[in-house]
C-alpha positions in Angstrom: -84.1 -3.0 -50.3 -84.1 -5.3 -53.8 -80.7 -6.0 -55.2 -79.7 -4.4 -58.7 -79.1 -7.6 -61.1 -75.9 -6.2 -61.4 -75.3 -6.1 -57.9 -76.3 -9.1 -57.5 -74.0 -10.7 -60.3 -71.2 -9.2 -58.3 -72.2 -11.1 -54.9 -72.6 -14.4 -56.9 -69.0 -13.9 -58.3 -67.5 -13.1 -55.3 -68.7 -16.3 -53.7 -67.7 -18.2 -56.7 -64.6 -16.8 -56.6 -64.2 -17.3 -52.7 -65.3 -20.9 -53.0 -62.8 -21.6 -55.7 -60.1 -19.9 -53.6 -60.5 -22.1 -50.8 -60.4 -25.5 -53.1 -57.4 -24.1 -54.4 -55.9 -23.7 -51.4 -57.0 -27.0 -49.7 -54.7 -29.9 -49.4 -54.7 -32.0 -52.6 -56.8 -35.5 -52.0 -55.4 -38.1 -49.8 -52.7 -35.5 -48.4 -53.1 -34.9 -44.3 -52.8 -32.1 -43.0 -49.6 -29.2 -43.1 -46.6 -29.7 -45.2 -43.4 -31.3 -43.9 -40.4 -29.7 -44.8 -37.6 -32.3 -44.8 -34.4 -31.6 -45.4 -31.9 -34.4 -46.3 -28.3 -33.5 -45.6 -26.2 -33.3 -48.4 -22.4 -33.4 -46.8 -18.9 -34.7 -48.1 -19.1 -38.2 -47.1 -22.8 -38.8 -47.9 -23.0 -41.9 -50.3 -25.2 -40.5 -53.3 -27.0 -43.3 -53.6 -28.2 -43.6 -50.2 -28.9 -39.7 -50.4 -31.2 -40.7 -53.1 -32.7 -43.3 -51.5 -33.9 -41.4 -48.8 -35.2 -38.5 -50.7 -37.3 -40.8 -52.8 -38.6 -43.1 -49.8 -39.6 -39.5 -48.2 -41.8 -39.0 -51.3 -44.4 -41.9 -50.3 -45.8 -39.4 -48.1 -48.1 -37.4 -49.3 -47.3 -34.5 -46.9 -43.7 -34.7 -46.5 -41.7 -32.4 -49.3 -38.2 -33.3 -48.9 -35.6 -30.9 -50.2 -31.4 -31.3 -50.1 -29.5 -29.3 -48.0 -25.5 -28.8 -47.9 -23.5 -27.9 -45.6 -23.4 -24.5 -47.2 -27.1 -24.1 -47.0 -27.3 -25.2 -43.2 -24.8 -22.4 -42.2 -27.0 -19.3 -44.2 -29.7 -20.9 -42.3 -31.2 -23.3 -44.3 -32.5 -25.4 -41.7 -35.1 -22.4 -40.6 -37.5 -23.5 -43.4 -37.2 -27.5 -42.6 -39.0 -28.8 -39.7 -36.6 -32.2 -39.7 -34.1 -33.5 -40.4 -32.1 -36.6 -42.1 -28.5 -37.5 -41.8 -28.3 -40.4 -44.6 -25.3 -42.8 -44.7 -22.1 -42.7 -45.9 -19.1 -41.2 -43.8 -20.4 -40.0 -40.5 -17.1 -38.5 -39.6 -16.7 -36.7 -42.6 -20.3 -36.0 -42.6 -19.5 -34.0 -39.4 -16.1 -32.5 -40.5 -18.1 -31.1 -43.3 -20.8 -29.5 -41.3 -17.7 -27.9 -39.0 -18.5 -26.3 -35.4 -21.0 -23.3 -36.8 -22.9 -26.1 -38.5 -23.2 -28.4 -35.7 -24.6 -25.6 -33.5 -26.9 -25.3 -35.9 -28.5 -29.1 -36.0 -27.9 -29.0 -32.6 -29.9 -26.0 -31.6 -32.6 -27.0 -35.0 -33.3 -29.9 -32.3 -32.4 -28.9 -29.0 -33.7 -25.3 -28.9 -36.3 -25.4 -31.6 -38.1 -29.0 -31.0 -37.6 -30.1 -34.5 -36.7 -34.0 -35.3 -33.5 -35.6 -36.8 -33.7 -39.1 -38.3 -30.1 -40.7 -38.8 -29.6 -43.9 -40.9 -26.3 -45.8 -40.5 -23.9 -43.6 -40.4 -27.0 -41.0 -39.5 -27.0 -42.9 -36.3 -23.4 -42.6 -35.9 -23.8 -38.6 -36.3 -26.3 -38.6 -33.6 -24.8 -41.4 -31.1 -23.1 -40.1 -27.8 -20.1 -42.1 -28.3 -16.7 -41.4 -27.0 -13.5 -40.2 -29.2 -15.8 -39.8 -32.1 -17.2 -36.8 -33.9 -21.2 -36.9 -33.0 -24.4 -34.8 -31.7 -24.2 -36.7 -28.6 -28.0 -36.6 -28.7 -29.2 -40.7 -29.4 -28.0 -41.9 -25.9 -26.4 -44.7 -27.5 -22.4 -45.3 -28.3 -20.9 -47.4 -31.0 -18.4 -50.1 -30.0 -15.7 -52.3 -31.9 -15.2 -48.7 -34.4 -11.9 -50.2 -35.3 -14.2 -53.0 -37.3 -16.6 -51.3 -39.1 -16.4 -52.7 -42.5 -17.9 -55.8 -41.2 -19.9 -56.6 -44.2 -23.5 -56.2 -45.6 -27.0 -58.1 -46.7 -30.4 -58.6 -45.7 -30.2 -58.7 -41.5 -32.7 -60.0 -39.2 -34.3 -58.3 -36.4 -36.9 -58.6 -34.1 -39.2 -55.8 -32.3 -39.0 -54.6 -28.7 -42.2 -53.3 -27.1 -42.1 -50.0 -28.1 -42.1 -51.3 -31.5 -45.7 -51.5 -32.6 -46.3 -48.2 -30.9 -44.7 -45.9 -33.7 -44.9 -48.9 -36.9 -48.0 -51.3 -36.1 -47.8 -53.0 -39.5 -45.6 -55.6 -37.6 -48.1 -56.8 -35.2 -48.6 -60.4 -35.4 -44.9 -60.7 -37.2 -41.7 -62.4 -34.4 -38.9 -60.7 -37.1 -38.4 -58.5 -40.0 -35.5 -58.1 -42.3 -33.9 -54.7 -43.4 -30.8 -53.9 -45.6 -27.5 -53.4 -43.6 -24.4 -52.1 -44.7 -21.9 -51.8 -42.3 -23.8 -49.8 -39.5 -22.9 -49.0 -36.3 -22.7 -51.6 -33.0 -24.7 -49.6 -31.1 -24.9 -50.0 -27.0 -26.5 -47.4 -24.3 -24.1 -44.5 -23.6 -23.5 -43.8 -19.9 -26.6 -41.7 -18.9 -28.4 -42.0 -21.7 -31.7 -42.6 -22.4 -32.6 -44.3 -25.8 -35.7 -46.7 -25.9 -34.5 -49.8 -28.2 -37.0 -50.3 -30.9 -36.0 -53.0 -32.6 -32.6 -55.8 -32.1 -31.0 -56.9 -34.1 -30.4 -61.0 -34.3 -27.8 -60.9 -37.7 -24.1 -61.8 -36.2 -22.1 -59.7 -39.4 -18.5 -60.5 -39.6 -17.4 -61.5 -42.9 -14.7 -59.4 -43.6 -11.7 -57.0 -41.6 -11.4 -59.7 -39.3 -14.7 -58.6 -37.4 -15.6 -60.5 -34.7 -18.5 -62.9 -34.6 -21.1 -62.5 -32.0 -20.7 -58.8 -32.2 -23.9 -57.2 -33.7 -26.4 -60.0 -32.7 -28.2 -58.5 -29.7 -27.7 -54.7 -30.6 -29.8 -51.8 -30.9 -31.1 -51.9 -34.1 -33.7 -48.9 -34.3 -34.2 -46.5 -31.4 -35.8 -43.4 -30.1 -34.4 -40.3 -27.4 -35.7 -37.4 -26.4 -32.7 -34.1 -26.9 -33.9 -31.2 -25.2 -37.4 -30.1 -26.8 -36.8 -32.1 -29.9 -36.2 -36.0 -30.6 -34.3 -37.9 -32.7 -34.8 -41.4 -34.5 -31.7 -43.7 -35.1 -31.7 -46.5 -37.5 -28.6 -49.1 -38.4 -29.7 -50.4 -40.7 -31.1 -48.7 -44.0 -35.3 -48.9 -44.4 -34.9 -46.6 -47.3 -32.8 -48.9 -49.6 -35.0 -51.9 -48.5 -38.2 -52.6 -50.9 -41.3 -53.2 -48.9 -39.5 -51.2 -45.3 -39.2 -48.0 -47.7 -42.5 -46.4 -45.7 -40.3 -46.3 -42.1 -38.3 -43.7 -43.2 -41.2 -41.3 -43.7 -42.8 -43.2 -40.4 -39.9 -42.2 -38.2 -39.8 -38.4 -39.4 -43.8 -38.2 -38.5 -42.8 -39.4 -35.1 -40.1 -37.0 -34.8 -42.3 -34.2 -35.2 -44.9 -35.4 -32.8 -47.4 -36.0 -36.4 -50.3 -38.1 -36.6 -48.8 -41.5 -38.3 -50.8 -42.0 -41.3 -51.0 -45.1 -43.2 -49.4 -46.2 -46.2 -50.2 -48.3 -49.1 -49.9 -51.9 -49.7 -47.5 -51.1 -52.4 -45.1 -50.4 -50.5 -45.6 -51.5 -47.0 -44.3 -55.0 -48.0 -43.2 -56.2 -44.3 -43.3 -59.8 -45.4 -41.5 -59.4 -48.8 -38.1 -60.4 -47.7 -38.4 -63.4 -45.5 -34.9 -64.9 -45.2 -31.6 -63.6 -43.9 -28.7 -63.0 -46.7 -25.5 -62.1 -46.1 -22.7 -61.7 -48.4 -20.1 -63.5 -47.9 -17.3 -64.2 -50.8 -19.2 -66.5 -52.7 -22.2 -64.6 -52.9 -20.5 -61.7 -53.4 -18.5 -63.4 -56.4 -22.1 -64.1 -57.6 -23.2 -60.5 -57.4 -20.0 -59.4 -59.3 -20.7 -61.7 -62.5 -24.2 -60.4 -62.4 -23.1 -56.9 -62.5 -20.5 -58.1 -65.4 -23.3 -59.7 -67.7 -25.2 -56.3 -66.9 -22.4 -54.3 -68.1 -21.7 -56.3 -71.3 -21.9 -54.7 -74.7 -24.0 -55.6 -76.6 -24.4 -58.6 -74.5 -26.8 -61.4 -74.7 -30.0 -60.0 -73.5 -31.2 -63.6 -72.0 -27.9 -63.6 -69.4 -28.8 -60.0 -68.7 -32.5 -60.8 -67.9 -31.2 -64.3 -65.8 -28.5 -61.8 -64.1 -31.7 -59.3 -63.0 -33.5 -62.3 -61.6 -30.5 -63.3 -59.8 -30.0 -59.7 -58.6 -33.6 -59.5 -57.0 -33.5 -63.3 -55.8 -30.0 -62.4 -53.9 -31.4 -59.0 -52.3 -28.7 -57.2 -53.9 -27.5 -53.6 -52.7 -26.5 -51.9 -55.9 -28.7 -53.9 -58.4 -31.5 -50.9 -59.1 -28.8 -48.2 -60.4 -27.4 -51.0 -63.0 -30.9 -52.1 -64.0 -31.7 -49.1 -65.6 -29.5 -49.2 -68.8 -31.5 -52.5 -69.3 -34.5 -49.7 -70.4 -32.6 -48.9 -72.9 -31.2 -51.8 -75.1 -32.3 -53.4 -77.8 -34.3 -56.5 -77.3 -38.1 -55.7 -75.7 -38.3 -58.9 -73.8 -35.2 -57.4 -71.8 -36.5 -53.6 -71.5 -39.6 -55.0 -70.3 -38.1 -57.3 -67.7 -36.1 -54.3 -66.8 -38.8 -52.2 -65.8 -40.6 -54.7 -63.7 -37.5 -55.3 -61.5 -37.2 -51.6 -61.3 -41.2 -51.7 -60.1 -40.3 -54.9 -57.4 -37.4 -52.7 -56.3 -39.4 -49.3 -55.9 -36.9 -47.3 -57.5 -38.9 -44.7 -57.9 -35.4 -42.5 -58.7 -35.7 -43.7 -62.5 -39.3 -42.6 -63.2 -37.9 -40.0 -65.9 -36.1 -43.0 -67.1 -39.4 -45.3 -67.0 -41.0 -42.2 -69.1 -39.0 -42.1 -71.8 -38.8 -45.6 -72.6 -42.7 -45.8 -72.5 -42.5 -42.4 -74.9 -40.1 -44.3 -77.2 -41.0 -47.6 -77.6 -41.7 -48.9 -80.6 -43.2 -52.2 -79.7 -46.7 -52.1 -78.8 -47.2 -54.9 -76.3 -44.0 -53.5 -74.9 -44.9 -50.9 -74.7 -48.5 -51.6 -72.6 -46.2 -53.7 -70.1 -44.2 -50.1 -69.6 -47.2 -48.0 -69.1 -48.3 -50.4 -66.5 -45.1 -50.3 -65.1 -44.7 -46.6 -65.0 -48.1 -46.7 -63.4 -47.1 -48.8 -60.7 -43.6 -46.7 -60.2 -45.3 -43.4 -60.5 -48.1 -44.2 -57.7 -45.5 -45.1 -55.1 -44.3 -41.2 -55.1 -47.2 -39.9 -55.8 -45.9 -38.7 -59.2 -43.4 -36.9 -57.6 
């Protein structure tokens, strides 16, 4: 029998309608496959600006929606809408004071019980190690040594790549080292019947302060994998998310975690071959750092010191430069706010985009102004817009 015309309308919208449903529905361009609920753990003793860091380095993947969780959240059950896990640095022993015995069972079941992944940066990896006399998950099958020594220093440490390496971050194929941030990690070692699978060592002998001694975290663990029950974790000691150009291994290591396809990244920020030298900060340099920070803070200061003390701050591979850059958006002379912005761009400090938009929104100078947009551009792609 003929269709009505009306009837006939009706079919056609419905298949409209259906068709638009199911674009709406789809996964937004570029983005594979399910959402990845991260949560990043919020505890006493988590250094907020490596909390940060690893919520914004989570953001380079298109897939992954990383959300903070406290210790509060963990216990009402917080983890049962996350499917990992990351224990950023800071104090791992306060860290796990803060969490207390009902929210330890919790992370340890989240990965145990329910197969889900953990990722532990510095003192993350402390968290996770199995080591003796110290408050952990006893779930990386590693143990930290020389504890009495920790605040052995920081900078820019070398490592090099085990087999296993190129396995889970192939973007270091061809390379014979890579350098990360390190502040003070763990000396990691294998536990007694444990099972971690080095995947990087690391070559930097750090000891420049607390009477450390030398020759103590050359030849370490550096990044490694274990399997905990039906889940696995990832341990890191150094810190990829504070590290411009190693940001992407964060998100990497998560993916593996889960047992997820590892996607690429862009060139943007896979950088493996930006920092190319070992620096360590001993008193000089740290001196050095210090009068940087000083010209920064100076008010009003002279705006060419403040642009020669950024250039010094990105040429020294400086920890804490990206949080003091910012103000520099904000002063007076354009040159300065421009110069700014493209350290904050170099540095992937994608945590000041809302800062980066409202200087491009109230800039009055228009070549200045084009320089900020391009910038923002730049800062805004690395997150997605996120």
């Amino acid at each position: 029998m003929r269709p009505s015309a009306s009837r006939l309308f009706l079919a056609l919208l419905g298949l409209l309608l259906g068709a638009t449903s199911h674009l709406a529905a789809a996964p937004a361009k570029g983005t594979p496959g399910t959402l990845l609920r991260v949560g990043v753990f919020k505890g006493l003793g988590a250094d907020p600006e490596c909390l940060s860091d690893a919520v914004e380095a989570l953001k380079i993947d298109p897939a992954i929606e990383p959300r903070i969780l406290t210790a509060a959240d963990i216990l009402e059950g917080g983890l049962e809408a996350c499917d990992a896990l990351v224990l950023p640095g800071g104090g791992g022993a306060r860290q796990m004071a803060n969490l207390g015995a009902r929210g330890q069972a919790k992370v340890l079941a989240f990965v145990k019980e329910r197969g889900r992944g953990v990722v532990g940066l510095c003192a993350g990896a402390y968290m996770l190690s199995d080591t003796p006399d110290y408050a952990c998950f006893h779930l990386g099958g590693l143990e930290a040594i020389d504890r009495e020594h920790d605040e052995r220093g920081n900078g820019m440490v070398r490592f090099t790549f085990t087999p296993e390496t190129f396995s889970v971050f192939p973007e270091f194929k061809g390379m014979e080292q890579a350098f990360m941030q390190y502040y003070e990690g763990p000396v990691l070692v294998p536990a007694k019947g444990g099972a971690a699978v080095p995947m990087a060592v690391m070559q930097s002998d750090v000891h420049l302060k607390n009477d450390a001694p030398a020759n103590m975290t050359n030849g370490k663990t550096f990044l490694a994998w274990s399997e905990a029950g039906k889940g696995r974790v990832f341990l890191a000691v150094g810190h990829p998310e504070n590290t411009p150009g190693m940001r992407w291994m964060l998100p990497r290591m998560v993916r593996w975690t889960l047992r997820k396809e590892l996607i690429p990244y862009g060139k943007d920020v896979v950088r493996v071959t930006r920092n190319r030298a070992e620096v360590l900060f001993d008193k000089p340099l740290k001196a050095r750092e210090r009068a940087c920070f000083e010209d920064l803070l100076a008010f009003p200061g002279d705006p060419d010191r403040k642009r020669a003390a950024i250039a010094t701050l990105l040429e020294i591979r400086s920890w804490g430069a990206k949080e003091r850059i910012e103000g520099c958006l904000r002063e007076n002379d354009p040159a300065l706010r421009l110069a700014a912005a493209e350290a904050l761009v170099e540095l992937e400090h994608t945590a000041a985009l809302k800062d980066l938009k409202a200087a491009v929104a109230t800039e009055p100078d228009p070549a200045t102004r084009k320089g900020l947009e391009r910038c923002l551009k730049a800062l805004s792609a690395m997150s997605h817009g996120r």
